[in-house]
N, C-alpha and C positions, 0 to 999 in steps of 0.2 A: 846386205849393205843397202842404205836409201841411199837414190840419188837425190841432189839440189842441184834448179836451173844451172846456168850459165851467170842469167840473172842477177837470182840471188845473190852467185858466188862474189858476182860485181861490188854488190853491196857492204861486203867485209871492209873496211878500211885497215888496210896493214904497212904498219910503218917502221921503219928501224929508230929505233928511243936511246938515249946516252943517259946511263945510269949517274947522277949526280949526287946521290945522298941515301944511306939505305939504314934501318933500323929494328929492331924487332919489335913485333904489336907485344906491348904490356900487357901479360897475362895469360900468354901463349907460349907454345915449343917451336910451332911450326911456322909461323906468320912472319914476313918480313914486308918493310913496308917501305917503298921507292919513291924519292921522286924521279921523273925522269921526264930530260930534256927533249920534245919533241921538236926543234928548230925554234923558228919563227911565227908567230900568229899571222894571219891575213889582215892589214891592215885598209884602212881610208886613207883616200888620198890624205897627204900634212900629218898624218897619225904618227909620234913615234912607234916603231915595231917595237912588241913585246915577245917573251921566250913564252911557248909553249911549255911547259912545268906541268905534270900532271903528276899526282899520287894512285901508285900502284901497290895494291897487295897480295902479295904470293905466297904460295903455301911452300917454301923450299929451304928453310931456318936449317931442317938437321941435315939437308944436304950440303950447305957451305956452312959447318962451324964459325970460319974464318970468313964471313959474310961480307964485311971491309973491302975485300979484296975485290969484291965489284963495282966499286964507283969506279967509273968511266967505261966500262964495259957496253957496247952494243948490241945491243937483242930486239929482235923482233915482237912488236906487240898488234894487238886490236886493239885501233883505241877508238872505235864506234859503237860500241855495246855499251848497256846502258848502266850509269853507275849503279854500283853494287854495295852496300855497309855489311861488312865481315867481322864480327868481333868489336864492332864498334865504332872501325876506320872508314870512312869509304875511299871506293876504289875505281879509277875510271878507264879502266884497262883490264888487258889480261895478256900476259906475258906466253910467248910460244916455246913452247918445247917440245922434246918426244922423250922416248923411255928408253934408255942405256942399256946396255948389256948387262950393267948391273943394278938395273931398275932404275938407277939414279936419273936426276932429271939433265937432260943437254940441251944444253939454249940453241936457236936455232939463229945463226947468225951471220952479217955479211960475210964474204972473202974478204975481202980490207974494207978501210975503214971509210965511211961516207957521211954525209950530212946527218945531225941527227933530221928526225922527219921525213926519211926520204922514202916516198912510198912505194910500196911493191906493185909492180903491173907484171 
């Protein structure tokens, strides 16, 4: 195992995202494609606030058939890494998980429910 500073570790930006709309990438099995609500932007002063909306794509298609059933779902993401074009889509996230007992993937998610955006310290 490598270590990474403390530093670095800082540097991760990790948030919890509310899944709002989810799709399969055309022309794939595995590809699904998110938006998801990060909160609020930082705005200027007199600015109206806008929703943080970011498009994420995952590789988790033949793990949820029934793929639907995750809008509004809460999952943790990194959304400081730098976009990425997958199959065509770009993506400006990347969704957390770990690997199941039976390989499947498990989102890694709050105990209850909290703001989207709310970031992890």
């Amino acid at each position: 195992m490598s270590y990474v500073s403390f530093d670095d570790f800082k540097k991760m930006d990790i948030r919890v995202g509310t899944i709002r709309e989810i799709e399969p990438v055309e022309g794939t099995d595995k590809l699904l494609k998110c938006q998801v609500d990060f909160g609020f932007k930082p705005t200027e002063e007199g600015l109206e606030p806008e929703r943080d909306i970011r498009q994420i794509v995952s590789g988790i298609r033949d793990y949820y058939p029934e793929y639907e059933k995750l809008i509004g779902k809460q999952v943790l993401y990194i959304v400081n890494l730098e976009p990425r074009t997958i199959r065509g889509v770009e993506s400006h996230g990347m969704l957390m998980a770990v690997d199941g007992i039976d390989e499947a993937p498990v989102f890694l998610v709050p105990e209850k429910d909290v703001k989207s955006g709310s970031k992890i310290r």
